[in-house]
C-alpha positions in Angstrom: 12.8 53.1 -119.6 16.0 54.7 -117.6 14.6 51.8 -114.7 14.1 49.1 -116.8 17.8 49.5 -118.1 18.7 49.8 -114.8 17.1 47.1 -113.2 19.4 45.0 -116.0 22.6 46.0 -115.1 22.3 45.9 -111.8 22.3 42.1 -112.0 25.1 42.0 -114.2 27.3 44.4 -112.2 26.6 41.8 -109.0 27.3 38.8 -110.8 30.7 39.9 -112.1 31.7 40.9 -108.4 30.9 37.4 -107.2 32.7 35.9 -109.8 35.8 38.3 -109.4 35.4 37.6 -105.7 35.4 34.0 -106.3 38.7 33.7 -108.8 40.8 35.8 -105.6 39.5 32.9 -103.1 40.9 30.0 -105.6 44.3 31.7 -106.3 44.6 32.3 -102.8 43.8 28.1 -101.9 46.3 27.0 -104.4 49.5 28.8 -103.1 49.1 27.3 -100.0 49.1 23.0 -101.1 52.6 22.9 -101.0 53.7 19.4 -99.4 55.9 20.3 -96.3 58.9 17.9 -96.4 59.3 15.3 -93.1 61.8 15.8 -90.9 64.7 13.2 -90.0 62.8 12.7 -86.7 60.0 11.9 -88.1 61.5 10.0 -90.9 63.0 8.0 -87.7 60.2 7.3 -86.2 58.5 6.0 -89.5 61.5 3.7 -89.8 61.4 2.2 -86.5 57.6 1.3 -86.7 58.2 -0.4 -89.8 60.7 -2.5 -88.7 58.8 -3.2 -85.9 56.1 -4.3 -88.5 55.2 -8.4 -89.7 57.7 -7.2 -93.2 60.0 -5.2 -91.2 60.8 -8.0 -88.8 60.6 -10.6 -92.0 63.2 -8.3 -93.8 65.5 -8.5 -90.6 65.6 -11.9 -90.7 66.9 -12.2 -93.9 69.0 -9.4 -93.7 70.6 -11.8 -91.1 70.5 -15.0 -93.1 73.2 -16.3 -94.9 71.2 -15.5 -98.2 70.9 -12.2 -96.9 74.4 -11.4 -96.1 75.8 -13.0 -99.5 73.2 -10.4 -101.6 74.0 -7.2 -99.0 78.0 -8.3 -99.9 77.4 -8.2 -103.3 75.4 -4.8 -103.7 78.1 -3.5 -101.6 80.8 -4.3 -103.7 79.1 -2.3 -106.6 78.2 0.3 -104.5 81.4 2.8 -105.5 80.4 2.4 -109.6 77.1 2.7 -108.8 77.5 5.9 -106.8 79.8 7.2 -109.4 77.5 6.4 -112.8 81.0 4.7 -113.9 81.0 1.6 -116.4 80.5 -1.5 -115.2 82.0 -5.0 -117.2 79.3 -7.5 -117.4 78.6 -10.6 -119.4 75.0 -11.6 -119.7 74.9 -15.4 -118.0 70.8 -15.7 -118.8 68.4 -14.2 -120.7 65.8 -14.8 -118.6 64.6 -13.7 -114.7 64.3 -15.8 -111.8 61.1 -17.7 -111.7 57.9 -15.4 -110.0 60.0 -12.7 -110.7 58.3 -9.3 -110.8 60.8 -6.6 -112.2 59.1 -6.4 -116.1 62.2 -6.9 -118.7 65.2 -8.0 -117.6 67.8 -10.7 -117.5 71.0 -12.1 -115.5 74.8 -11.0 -115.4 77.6 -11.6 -113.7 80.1 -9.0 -112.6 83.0 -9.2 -111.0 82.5 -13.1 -110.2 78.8 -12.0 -109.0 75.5 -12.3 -110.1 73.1 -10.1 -110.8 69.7 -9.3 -111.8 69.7 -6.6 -114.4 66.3 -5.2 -114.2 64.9 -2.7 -116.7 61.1 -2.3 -116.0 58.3 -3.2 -117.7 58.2 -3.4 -121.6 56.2 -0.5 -122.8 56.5 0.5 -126.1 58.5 -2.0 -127.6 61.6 -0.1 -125.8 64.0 -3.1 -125.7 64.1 -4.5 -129.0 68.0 -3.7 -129.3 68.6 -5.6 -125.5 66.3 -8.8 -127.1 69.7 -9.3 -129.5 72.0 -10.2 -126.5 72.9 -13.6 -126.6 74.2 -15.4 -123.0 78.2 -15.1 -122.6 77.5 -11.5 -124.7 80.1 -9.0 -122.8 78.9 -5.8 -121.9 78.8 -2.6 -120.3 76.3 -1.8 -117.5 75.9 2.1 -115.7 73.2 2.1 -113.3 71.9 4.5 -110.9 70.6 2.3 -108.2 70.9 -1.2 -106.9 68.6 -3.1 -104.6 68.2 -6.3 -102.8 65.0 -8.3 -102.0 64.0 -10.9 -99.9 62.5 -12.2 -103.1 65.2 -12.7 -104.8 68.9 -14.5 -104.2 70.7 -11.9 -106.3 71.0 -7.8 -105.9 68.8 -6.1 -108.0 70.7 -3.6 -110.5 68.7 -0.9 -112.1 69.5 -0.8 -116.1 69.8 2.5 -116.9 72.6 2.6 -119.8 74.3 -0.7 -121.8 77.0 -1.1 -124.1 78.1 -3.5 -126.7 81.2 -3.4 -128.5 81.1 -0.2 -128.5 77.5 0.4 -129.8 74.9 2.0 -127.4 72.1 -0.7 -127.3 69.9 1.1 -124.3 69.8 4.2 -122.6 67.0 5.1 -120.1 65.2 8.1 -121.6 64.1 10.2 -117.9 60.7 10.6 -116.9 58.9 13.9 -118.3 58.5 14.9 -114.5 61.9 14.4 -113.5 61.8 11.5 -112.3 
């Protein structure tokens, strides 16, 4: 009998050591996945070979074009507000994107004697219910956190993150649940 009992733990008492075993080894992988962050040389380098690339080269071009230099002077010219998260005057001039555009819900404003494309994403959700009530020559105020130009596209491209009207919050982008 004292074998038989024997004979079944001894299984048991190796099984639980190679499972142990085997939970230490996984810990130990998952420390070690941690991203290491590029460096500015190699950021560089990355750069250059995409601006030697077919879009790098196509981006150049219009960076140099007259269409080019009128949107790059225009995102500049916001470029202090946006920086800052400061409020921005707008008044909406279409309710609508440029044709073939791509940015989701969005429509056109003009600041400062410019024009924009006030992009807000794509319309999950039924988010922008309270934006669908602006009317064109509606006045109101923009905060952004980004703005961005395109070859695509004959106007800068400024991310909506927060609008106004008289005095009433209509949108304010809620942050991603990772952070970003």
């Amino acid at each position: 009998m004292k074998k038989f009992i024997y004979i079944l733990i001894l299984p048991l008492v190796v099984v639980s050591g190679l499972v142990f075993a085997n939970r230490e080894i996984r810990n130990e992988t998952s420390v070690k996945s941690t991203p290491k962050p590029i460096s500015a040389a190699e950021s560089k380098s990355a750069l250059k070979k995409w601006e030697a690339s077919p879009d790098g080269i196509m981006f150049k071009k219009w960076e140099e074009s007259p269409a080019g230099k009128k949107v790059h002077a225009a995102a500049a010219k916001l470029s202090k507000s946006v920086s800052k998260y400061t409020n921005m005057e707008g008044v909406v001039t279409s309710l609508s994107l440029p044709p073939g555009s791509r940015l989701g819900f969005g429509m056109m404003v003009r600041i400062n004697a410019d024009d924009y494309i006030l992009s807000f994403g794509p319309d999950i959700n039924k988010q922008f219910e309270q934006l669908k009530s602006l009317k064109v020559n509606d006045k109101i105020i923009i905060k952004s956190h980004s703005v961005s130009k395109a070859p695509k596209y004959s106007y800068p491209i400024l991310a909506g993150d927060f609008v106004e009207r008289d005095g009433k919050i209509i949108y304010k982008r809620v942050p991603g649940k990772d952070g970003c």
